[in-house]
Phi, psi and omega in degrees: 000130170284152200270113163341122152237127214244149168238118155303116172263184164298316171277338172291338170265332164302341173267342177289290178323301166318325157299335172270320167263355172306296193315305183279311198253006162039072168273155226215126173287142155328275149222183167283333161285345202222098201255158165328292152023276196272303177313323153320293178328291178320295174316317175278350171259035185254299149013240146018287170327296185053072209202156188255162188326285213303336145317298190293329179290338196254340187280337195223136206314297190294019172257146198279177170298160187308309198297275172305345143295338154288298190325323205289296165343283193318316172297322179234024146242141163010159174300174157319285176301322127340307199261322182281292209311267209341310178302296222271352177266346183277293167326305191290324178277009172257349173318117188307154179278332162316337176306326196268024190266135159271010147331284202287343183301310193296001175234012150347142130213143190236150182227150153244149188204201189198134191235126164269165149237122156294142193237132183272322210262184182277188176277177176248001177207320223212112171291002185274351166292344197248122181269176171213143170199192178279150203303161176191131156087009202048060145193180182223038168232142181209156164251129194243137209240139151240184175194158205233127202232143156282113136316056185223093194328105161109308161258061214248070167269162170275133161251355166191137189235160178185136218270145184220110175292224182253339181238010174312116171266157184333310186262013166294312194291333169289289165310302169334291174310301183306328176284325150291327161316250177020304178308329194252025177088355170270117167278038249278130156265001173206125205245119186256123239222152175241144169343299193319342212257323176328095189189146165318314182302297187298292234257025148265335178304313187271022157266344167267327181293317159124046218238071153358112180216168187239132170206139182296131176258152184289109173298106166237169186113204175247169197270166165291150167208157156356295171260002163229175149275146193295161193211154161101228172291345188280347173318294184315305183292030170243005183268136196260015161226144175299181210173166178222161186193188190222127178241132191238146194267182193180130168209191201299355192235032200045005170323097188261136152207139194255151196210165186252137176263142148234147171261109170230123138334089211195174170255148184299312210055034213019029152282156204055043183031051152249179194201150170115170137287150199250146146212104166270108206275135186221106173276152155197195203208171130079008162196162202248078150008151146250344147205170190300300182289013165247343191282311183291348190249350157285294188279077128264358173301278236308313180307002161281004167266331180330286152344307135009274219274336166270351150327306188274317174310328195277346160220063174257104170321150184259171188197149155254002177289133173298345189272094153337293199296225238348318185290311191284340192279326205278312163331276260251309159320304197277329123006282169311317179286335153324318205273308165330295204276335134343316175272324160339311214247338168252316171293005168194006187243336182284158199254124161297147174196162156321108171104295190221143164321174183245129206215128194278141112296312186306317186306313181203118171273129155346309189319301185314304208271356185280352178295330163312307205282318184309320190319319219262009181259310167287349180295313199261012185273283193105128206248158202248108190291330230201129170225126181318124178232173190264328172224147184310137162294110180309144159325142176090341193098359188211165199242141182025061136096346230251137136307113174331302188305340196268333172345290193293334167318329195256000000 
C-alpha cells in the first residue's frame, strides 16, 4: 500500500497556537480594529521578532497603535491569579494522554528551576513583585518565573509555570509546582533540582511528601587547612574516588535534614575546553543508584529546562512595562508557543517506528515555526514597505554621483 503524505503550512501552525490560547485565556475583541484576531497576529509577530509591541504596531499596516494595543491586552485579560490558572491549563493541553497511563507514569522524571528577567525599574504596585538575586545584567531586580519540565525523550513540555516573589521560599515555590503537575496527572518518580533548590526547607517537604529527588549539593562548611580538615561538603570535594556517604543539613532556625551523598570522580579530557580533575557531589533521598555514573548522567537530564529557558528568550516579547500580568502573559506565550512546536514534532512530525516514534527536528526548528507565524502575520496584516524621508534617494543608491567602490577616493 502506498505511503500517505501530509504538509504542514505556515497557517495550520498558526491556527494551532492561536486556538490553544484563545480556547484557555479566552481574550475578547476589543474593538471593530482591534480583534482577538488582530492581537494574536501582533503578538506572535513581536514574538517572532523578539521585538516589543509598540515595533510590532509600527511595523504592520493593519495593525492598531502601540498604545491601543497594550489597552486592549490590559482589558481583557484577567486578574493575576486568574491569568497564572489559565497559562497553566493552557500548558497542561497539549500533553499526551498516555504521560497519564501508570506503566508510563513510572519512569516520569521532572526538573524545576527558576528563570530571572532582569528588571530596571521601580514595582508598579506591590514590592514583593521584584525578586532580588545576584547581580546579572547590570542589576540584582528581576521578575523571576519558575516552571516544571518533563524529562522525556520526544516530550520535553513545560508543564507548569508561576510567578515567584520577592520573599517567597523554595519550598512554597516547589510545592506550588508539584501541585500543579499533579492537576494534570504528572507524578514524577524522580524529580530534579539545581544547586539553587539546596536548602533544609525544600528537602524536608519533599521528604515529607514523599517525592524522590536528585540535586548538586552546595561546598559548605570549613575549608582544609594544614592542621584541620575539612567539614561538611566540602570534606566530600576532597575526595580523590567516588563514593557514597550521608550528609545533615542545618539552617538558622535549627532545622535538620538528612541526605545521601554520591561522589563522582573524573577527568575533564578537555571536554567543555577544560583540562584536570573533577569531583562532583550530589544529594538525594528516596531511590538507591546504581553507581556514581548513573547518578551524574541522570541529572545532566535536568540541562534541558535550560534548553527551555533560552527557548523561550528566543521568542519573549520585549516590554519596559511595569505591569506583571504583561510580563507573565509575554513569559508565558514564548513557553506556549514552545510547547506548540513540541507537540508538533511528536504528534504529526515524528516517523513511526518500533518501541518509540522517531522524532526529526531538522523537519522544523523552533526558528522555523516563529517564522512562520511572522509570515502568516505579515500576509494577513501587511507589513510597512516606504518609509517618509528628508530627501529623494539618487538613481543608482548613491548619492552625488560618486560609486559606492570610489568612496575612498574622494
Amino acid at each position: 500500500m502506498r505511503k500517505r503524505h501530509y504538509t504542514l503550512r505556515d497557517k495550520d501552525v498558526q491556527e494551532q497556537a492561536a486556538n490553544l490560547l484563545q480556547k484557555h485565556l479566552r481574550l475578547k475583541d476589543h474593538s471593530p480594529r482591534t480583534t482577538v484576531r488582530v492581537m494574536f497576529h501582533v503578538l506572535f509577530f513581536a514574538a517572532a521578532m523578539k521585538t516589543s509591541i509598540y515595533a510590532a504596531c509600527q511595523r504592520l499596516v493593519g495593525a492598531p497603535c502601540d498604545d491601543t494595543m497594550r489597552k486592549a491586552l490590559l482589558a481583557t485579560l484577567p486578574q493575576f491569579a486568574e491569568l497564572q490558572r489559565r497559562i497553566n491549563r493552557a500548558l497542561a493541553a497539549l500533553l499526551p494522554k498516555a504521560l497519564k497511563n501508570p506503566k508510563k507514569r513510572q519512569r516520569l522524571r521532572l526538573a524545576i528551576d527558576l528563570t530571572l528577567i532582569p528588571y530596571h525599574g521601580k514595582p508598579q504596585a506591590d514590592p514583593e513583585e521584584i525578586y532580588r538575586s545576584k547581580a546579572k545584567d547590570g542589576t540584582s531586580h528581576f521578575h523571576a518565573y519558575a516552571s516544571a519540565y518533563l524529562v522525556l525523550a520526544g516530550e520535553r513540555f513545560t508543564v507548569a509555570l508561576t510567578a515567584v516573589q520577592k520573599s517567597e521560599k523554595m519550598e512554597v515555590v516547589v510545592q506550588r509546582l508539584l501541585g500543579l503537575a499533579r492537576k494534570v496527572g504528572i507524578r514524577p518518580r524522580l524529580l530534579l533540582l539545581d544547586r539553587g533548590f539546596y536548602s533544609v526547607g525544600v528537602i524536608r517537604y519533599l521528604q515529607a511528601a514523599r517525592v524522590p529527588f536528585l540535586m548538586p549539593a552546595i561546598g559548605r562548611g570549613r575549608r582544609p587547612s594544614p592542621d584541620r580538615p575539612a567539614t561538611g561538603i566540602r570534606a566530600f570535594q576532597q575526595w580523590k574516588k567516588g563514593g557514597w556517604g550521608t550528609h545533615t543539613l542545618r539552617d538558622a532556625k535549627r532545622r535538620r535534614a538528612t541526605v545521601r551523598i554520591g561522589v563522582y570522580c573524573g577527568n575533564y579530557r578537555g571536554q567543555w575546553k577544560r583540562h584536570g580533575r573533577f569531583t562532583w557531589v550530589y544529594a538525594f533521598w528516596g531511590f538507591q543508584p546504581g553507581s556514581v555514573r548513573w547518578l551524574a548522567d541522570t541529572y545532566r537530564l535536568r540541562f534541558g529546562i535550560e534548553t527551555s529557558y533560552r527557548q523561550m528568550n528566543e521568542a519573549r516579547i520585549k516590554t519596559c512595562s511595569r505591569s506583571p500580568l504583561l510580563r507573565l502573559l509575554f513569559v508565558a506565550l514564548a513557553l506556549l508557543l514552545r510547547n506548540v512546536w513540541v507537540w508538533l514534532h511528536w504528534q504529526v512530525l515524528s516517523s513511526p517506528r518500533r518501541g518509540r516514534r522517531l522524532i526529526r527536528l531538522e523537519r522544523l526548528r523552533f526558528k522555523t515555526l516563529l517564522f512562520w507565524l511572522l509570515q502568516v502575520a505579515v500576509a494577513t496584516l501587511g507589513a510597512l514597505s516606504e518609509q517618509p524621508t528628508e530627501r529623494p534617494i539618487q538613481q543608482g543608491g548613491y548619492h552625488h554621483g560618486r560609486p559606492p567602490g570610489d568612496v575612498g577616493k574622494y
